[in-house]
N, CA, C and O of each residue as an XYZ file, in Angstrom:
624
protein
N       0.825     -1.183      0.000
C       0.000      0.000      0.000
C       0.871      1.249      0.000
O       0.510      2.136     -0.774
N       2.099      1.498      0.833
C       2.963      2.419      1.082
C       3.529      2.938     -0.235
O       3.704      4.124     -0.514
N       3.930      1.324     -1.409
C       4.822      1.626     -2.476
C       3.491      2.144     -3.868
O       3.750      2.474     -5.026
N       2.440      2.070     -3.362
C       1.360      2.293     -4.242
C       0.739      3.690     -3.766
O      -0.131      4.240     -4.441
N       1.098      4.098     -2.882
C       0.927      6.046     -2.412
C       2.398      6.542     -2.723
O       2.519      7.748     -2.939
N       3.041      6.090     -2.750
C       4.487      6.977     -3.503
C       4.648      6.912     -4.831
O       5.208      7.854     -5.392
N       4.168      5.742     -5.612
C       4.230      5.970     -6.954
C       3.537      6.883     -7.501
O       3.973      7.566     -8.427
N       1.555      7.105     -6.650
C       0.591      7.807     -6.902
C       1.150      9.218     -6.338
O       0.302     10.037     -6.692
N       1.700      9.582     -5.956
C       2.469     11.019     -5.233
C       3.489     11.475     -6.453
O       3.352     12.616     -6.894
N       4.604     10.531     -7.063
C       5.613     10.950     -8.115
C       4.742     10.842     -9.568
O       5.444     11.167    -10.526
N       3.586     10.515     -9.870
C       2.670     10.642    -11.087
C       2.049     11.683    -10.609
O       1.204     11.869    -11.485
N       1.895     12.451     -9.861
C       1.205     13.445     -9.597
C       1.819     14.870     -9.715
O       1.373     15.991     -9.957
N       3.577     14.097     -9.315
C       4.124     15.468     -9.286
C       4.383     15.954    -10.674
O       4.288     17.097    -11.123
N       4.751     14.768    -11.293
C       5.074     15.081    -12.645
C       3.900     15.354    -13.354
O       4.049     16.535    -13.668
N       2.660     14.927    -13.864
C       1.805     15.722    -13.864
C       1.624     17.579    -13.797
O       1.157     18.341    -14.644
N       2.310     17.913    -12.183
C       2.207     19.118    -12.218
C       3.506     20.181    -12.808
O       3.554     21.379    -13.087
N       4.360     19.204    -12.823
C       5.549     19.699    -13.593
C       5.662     20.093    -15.251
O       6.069     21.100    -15.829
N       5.093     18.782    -15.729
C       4.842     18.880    -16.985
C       3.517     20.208    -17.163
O       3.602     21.196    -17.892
N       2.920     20.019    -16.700
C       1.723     21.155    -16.989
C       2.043     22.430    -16.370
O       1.184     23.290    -16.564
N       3.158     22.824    -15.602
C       3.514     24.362    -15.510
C       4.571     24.657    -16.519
O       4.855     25.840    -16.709
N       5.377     23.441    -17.393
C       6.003     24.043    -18.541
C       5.454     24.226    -19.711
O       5.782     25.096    -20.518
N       4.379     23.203    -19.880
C       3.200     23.771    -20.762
C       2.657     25.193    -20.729
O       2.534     25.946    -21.695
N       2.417     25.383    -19.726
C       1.489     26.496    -19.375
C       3.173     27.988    -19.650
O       3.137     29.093    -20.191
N       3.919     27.515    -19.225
C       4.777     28.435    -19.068
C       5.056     29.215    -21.205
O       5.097     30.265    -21.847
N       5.161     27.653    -21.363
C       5.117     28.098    -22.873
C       4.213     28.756    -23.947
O       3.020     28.495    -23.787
N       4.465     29.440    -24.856
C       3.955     30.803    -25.798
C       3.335     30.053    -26.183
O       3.532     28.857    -26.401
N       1.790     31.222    -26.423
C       0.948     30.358    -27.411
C       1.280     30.925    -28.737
O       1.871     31.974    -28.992
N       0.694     29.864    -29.682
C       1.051     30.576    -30.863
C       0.039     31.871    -31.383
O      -1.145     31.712    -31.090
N       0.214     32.514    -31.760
C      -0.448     33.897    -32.698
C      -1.749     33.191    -32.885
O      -2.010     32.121    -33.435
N      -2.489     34.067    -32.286
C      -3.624     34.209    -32.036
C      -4.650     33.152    -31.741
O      -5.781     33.064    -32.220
N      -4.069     32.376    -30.880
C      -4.792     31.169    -29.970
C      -5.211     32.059    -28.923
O      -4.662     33.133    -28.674
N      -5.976     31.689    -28.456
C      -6.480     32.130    -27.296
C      -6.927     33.660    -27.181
O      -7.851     34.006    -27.917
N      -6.261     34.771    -26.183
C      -6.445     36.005    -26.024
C      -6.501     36.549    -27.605
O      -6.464     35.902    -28.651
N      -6.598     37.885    -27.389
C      -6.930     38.464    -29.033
C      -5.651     39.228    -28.489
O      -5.347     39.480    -27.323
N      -5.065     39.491    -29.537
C      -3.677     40.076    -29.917
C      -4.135     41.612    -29.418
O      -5.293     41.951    -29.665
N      -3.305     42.485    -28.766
C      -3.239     43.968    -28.805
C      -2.990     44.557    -29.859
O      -1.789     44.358    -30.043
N      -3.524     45.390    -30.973
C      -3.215     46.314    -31.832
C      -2.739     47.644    -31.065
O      -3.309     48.144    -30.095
N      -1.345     48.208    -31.828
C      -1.043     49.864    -31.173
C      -2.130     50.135    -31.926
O      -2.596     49.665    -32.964
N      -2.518     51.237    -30.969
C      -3.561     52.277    -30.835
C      -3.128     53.467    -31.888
O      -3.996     54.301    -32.146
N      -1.408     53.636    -32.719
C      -1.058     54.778    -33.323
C       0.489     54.425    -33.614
O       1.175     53.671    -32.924
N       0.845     55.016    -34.603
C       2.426     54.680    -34.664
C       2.955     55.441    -33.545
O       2.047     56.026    -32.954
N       4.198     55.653    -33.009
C       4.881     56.580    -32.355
C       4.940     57.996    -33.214
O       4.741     58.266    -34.398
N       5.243     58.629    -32.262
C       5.526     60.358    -32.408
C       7.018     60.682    -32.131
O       7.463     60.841    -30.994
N       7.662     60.757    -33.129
C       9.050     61.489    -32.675
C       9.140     62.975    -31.853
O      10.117     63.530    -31.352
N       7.434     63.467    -31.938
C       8.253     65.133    -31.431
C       8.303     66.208    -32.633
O       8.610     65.864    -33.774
N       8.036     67.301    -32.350
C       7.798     68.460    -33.212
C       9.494     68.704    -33.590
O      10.460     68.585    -32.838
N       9.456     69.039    -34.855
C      11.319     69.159    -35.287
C      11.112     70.735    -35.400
O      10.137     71.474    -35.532
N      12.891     70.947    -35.252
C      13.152     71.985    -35.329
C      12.624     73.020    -34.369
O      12.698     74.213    -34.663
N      12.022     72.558    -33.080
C      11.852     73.024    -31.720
C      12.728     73.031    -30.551
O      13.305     71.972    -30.306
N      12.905     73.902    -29.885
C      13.736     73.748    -29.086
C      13.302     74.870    -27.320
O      13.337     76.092    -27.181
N      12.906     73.672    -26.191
C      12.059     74.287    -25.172
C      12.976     75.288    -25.135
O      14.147     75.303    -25.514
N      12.282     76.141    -24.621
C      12.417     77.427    -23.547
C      13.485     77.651    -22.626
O      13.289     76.963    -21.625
N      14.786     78.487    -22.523
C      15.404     78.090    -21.873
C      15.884     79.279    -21.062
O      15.344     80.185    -21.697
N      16.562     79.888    -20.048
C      16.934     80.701    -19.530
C      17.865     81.852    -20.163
O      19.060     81.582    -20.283
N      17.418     83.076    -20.563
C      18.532     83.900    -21.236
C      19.445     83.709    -20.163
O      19.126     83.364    -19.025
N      21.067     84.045    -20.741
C      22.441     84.311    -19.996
C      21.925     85.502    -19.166
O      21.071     86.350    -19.426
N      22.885     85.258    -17.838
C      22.117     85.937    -17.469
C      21.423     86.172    -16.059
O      21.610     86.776    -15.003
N      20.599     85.414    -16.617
C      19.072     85.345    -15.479
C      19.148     85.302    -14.285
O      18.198     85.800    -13.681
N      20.207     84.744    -13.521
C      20.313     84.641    -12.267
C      21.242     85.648    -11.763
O      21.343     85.779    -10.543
N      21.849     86.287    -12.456
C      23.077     87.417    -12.054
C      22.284     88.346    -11.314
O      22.397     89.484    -11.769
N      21.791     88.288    -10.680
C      21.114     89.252     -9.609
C      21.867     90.655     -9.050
O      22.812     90.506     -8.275
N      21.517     91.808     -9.380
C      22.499     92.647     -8.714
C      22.506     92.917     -7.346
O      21.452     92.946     -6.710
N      23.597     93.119     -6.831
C      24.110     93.125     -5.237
C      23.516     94.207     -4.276
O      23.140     94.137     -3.106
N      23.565     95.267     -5.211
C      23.189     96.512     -4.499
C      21.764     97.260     -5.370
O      21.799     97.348     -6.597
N      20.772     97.675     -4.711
C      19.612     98.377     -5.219
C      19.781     99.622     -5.404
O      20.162    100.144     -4.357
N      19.675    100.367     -6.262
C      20.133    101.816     -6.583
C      18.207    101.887     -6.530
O      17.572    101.108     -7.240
N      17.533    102.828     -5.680
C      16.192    102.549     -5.442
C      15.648    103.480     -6.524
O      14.744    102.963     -7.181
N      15.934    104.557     -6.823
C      15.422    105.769     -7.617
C      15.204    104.602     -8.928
O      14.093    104.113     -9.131
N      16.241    104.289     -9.652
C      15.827    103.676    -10.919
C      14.788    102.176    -11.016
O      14.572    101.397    -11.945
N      14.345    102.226     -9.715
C      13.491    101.204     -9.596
C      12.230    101.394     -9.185
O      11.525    100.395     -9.041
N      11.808    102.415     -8.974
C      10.477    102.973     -7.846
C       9.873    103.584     -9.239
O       9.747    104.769     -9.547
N       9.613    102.667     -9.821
C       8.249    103.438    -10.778
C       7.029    101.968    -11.272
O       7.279    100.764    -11.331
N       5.750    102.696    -11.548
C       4.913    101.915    -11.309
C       4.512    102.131    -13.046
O       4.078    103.205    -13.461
N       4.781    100.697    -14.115
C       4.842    100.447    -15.367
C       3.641    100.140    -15.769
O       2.803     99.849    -14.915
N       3.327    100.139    -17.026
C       1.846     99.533    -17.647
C       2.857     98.343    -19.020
O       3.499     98.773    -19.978
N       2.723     97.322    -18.753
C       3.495     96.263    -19.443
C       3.421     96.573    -20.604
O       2.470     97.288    -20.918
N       4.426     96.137    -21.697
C       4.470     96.225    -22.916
C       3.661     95.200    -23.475
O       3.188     95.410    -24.592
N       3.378     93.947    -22.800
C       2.959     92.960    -23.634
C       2.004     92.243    -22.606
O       2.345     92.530    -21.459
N       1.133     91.569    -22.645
C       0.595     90.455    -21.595
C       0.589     89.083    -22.169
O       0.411     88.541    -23.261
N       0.815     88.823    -21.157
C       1.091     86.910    -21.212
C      -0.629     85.866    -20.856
O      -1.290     86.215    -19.878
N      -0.857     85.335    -21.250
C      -2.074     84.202    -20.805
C      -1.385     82.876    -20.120
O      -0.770     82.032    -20.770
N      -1.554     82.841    -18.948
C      -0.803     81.715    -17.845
C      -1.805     80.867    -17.110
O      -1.573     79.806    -16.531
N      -3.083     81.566    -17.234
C      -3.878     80.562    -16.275
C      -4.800     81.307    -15.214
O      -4.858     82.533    -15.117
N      -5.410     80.538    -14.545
C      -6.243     81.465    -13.514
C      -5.397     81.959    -12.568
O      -4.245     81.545    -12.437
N      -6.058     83.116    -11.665
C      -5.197     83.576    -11.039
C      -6.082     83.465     -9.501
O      -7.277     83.679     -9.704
N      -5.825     83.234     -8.302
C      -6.250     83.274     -7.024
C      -5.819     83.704     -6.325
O      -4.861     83.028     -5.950
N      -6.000     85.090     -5.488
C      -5.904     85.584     -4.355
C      -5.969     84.744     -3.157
O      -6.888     83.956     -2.935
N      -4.559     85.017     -2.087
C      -4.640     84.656     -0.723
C      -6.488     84.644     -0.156
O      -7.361     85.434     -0.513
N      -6.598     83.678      0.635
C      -7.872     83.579      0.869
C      -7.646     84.728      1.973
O      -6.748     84.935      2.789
N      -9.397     85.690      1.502
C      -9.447     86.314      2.839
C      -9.409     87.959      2.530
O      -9.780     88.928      3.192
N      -8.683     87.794      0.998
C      -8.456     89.099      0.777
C      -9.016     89.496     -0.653
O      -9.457     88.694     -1.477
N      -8.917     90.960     -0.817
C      -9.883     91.552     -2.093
C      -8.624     92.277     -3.109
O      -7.431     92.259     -2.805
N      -9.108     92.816     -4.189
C      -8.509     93.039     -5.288
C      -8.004     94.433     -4.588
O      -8.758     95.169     -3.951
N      -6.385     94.720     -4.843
C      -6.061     95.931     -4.762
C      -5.234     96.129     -5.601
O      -4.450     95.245     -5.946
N      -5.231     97.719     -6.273
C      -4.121     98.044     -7.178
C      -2.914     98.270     -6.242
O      -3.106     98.738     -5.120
N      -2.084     98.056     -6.529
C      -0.383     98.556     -5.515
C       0.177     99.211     -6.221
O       0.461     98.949     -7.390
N       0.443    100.235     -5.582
C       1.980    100.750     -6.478
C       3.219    100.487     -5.105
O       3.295     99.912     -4.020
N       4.106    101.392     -6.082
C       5.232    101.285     -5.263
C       5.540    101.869     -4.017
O       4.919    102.894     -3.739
N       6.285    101.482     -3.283
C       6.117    102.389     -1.726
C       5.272    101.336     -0.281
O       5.205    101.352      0.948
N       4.988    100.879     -0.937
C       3.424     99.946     -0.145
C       3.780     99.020      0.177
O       4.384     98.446     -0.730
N       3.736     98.399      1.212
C       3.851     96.963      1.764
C       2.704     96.121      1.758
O       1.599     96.290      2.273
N       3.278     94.950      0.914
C       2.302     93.856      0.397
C       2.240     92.615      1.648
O       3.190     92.004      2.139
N       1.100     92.520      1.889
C       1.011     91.151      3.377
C       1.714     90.203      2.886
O       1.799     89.992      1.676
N       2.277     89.550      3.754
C       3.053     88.434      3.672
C       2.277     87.020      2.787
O       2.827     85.997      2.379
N       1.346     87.282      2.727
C       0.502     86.282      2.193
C       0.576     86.499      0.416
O       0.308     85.481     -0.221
N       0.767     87.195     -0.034
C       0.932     87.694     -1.174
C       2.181     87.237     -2.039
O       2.265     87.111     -3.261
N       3.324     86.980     -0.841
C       4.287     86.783     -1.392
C       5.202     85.617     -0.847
O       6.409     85.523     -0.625
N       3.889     84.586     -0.700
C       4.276     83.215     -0.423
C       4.168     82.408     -1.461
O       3.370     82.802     -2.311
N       4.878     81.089     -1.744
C       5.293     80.393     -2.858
C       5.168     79.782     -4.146
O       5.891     79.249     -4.988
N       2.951     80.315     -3.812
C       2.454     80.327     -5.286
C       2.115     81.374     -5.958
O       1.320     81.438     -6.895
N       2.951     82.506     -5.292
C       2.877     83.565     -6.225
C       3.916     83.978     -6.451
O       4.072     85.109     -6.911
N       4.766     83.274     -6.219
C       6.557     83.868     -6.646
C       6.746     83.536     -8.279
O       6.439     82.569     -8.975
N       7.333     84.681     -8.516
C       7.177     84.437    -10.263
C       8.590     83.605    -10.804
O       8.879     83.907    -11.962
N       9.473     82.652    -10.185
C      10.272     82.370    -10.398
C      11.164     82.424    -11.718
O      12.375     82.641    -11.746
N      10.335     82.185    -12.796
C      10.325     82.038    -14.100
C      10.353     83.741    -14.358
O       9.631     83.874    -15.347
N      10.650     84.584    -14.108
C       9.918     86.178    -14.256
C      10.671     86.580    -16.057
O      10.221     87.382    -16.875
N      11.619     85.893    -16.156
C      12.870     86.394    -17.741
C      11.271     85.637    -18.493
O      11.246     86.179    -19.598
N      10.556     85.104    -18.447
C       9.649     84.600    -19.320
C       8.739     85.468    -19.669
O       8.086     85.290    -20.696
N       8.528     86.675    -18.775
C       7.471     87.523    -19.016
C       7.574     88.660    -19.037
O       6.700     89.489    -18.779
N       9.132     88.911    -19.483
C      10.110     90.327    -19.706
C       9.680     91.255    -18.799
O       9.041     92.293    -18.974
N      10.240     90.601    -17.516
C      10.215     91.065    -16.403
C      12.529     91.118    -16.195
O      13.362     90.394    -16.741
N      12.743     92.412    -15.098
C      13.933     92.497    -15.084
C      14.586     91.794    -14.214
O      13.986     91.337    -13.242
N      15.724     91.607    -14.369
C      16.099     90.744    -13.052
C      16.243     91.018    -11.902
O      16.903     92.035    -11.690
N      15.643     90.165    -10.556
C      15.683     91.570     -9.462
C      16.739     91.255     -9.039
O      17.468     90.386     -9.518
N      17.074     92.319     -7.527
C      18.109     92.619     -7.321
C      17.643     91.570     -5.882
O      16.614     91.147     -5.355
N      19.255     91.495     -5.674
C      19.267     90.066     -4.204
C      18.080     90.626     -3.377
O      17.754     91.804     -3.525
N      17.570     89.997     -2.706
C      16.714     90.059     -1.749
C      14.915     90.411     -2.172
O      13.878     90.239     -1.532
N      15.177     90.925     -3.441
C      13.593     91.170     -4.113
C      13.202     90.119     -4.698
O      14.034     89.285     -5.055
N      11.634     89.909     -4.954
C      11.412     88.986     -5.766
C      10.037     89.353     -6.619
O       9.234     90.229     -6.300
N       9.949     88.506     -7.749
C       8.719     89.244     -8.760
C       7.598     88.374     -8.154
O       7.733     87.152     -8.101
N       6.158     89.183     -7.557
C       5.118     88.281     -7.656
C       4.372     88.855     -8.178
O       4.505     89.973     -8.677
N       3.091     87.918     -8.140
C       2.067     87.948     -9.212
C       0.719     88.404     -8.374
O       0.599     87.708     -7.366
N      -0.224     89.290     -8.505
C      -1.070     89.846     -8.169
C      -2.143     90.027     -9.179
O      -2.261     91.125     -9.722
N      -3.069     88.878     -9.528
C      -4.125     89.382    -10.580
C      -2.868     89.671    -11.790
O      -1.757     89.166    -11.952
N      -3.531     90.590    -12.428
C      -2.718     90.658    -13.844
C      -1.391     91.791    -13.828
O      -1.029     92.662    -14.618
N      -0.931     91.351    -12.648
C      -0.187     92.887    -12.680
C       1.137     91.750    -11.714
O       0.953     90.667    -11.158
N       2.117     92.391    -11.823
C       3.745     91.535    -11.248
C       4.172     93.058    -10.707
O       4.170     94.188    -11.195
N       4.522     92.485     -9.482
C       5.070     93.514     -8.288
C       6.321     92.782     -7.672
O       6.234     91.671     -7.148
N       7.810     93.690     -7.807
C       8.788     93.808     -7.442
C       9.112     93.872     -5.771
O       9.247     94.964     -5.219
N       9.239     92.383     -4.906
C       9.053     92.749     -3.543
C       9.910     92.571     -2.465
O      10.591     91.546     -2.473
N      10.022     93.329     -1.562
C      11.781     93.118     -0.775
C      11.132     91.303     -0.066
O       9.975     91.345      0.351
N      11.585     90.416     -0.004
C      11.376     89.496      0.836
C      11.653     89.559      2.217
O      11.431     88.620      2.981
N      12.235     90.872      2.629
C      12.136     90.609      4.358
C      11.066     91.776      4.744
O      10.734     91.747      5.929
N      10.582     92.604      4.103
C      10.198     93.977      4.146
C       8.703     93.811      3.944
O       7.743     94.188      4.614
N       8.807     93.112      2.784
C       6.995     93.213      2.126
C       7.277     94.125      0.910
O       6.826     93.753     -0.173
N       8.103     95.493      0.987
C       7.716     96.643      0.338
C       7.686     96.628     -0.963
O       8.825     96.658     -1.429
N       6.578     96.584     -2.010
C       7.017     97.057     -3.158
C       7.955     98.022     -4.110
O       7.562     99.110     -4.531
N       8.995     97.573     -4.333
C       9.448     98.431     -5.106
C       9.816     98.664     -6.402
O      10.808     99.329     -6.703
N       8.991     98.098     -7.271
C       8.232     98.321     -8.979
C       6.970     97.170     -9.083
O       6.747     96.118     -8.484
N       6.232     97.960    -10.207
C       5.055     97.391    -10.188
C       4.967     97.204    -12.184
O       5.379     98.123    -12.893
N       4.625     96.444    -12.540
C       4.236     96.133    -14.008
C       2.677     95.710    -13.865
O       2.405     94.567    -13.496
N       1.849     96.473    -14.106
C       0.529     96.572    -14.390
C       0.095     96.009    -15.739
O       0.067     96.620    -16.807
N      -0.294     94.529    -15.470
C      -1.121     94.394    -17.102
C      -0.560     93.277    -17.880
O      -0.906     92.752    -18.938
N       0.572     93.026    -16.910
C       1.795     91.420    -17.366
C       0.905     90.493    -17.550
O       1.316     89.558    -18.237
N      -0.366     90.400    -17.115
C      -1.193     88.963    -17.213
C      -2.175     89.605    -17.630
O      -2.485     90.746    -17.284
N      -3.110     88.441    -18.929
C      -4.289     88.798    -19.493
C      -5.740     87.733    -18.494
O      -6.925     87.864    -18.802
């Protein structure tokens, strides 16, 4: 009985051996599942494009603020289309000019214009930074608040 449950145990195994290399093996073209068709050839990419990149430049920040040639409040040469725009919760539409201290809320990290050479904005000087207010980009000391230039009209 013993040598007739071990033979029935090694026909069993093999059994399962043979049928996971079966199973392991390819079916042929188009047995079974239905084949995937691509949906499109590939896309190489628009030629003769080349992204967006930082004029020389851009980060040379000047050291010292000469304030007179900076304290004027501009109407942009051009406007840009970027997207919606949202005010700090809590607060209402104000025009700024220069001179004025902007709440700290204004000039927290989703309104920093990081990108600003994109929207022929100038480069600021250490410690200022360009934010975005509705359609208008204001020049702002980061320890101060204070505006000191305003481009009215940078955003459509």
């Amino acid at each position: 009985m013993v040598h007739g449950m071990r033979a029935g145990l090694w026909l069993a195994a093999a059994f399962i051996v043979v049928g996971g290399v079966m199973a392991a093996e390819p079916m042929p073209h188009g047995a079974g599942a239905r084949a995937v068709r691509p949906m499109g050839e590939p896309h190489p990419g628009p030629r003769g494009y080349q992204r967006v990149t930082e004029p020389h430049g851009w980060d040379a920040r000047p050291a010292t603020v000469d304030r007179g040639s900076y304290q004027h409040n501009f109407q942009a040469a051009r406007s840009f289309r970027i997207g919606p725009y949202h005010r700090p919760a809590g607060w209402t539409a104000h025009r700024w000019g220069y001179g004025e201290i902007l709440p700290r809320a204004y000039w927290a990290a989703p309104y920093l214009l990081a990108d600003y050479w994109l929207f022929a904005l100038e480069v600021p000087p250490a410690g200022y930074e360009w934010v975005r207010d509705g359609s208008d980009a204001l020049l702002v000391n980061t320890t101060t608040g204070e505006i000191l230039q305003v481009e009215y009209g940078v955003f459509a």
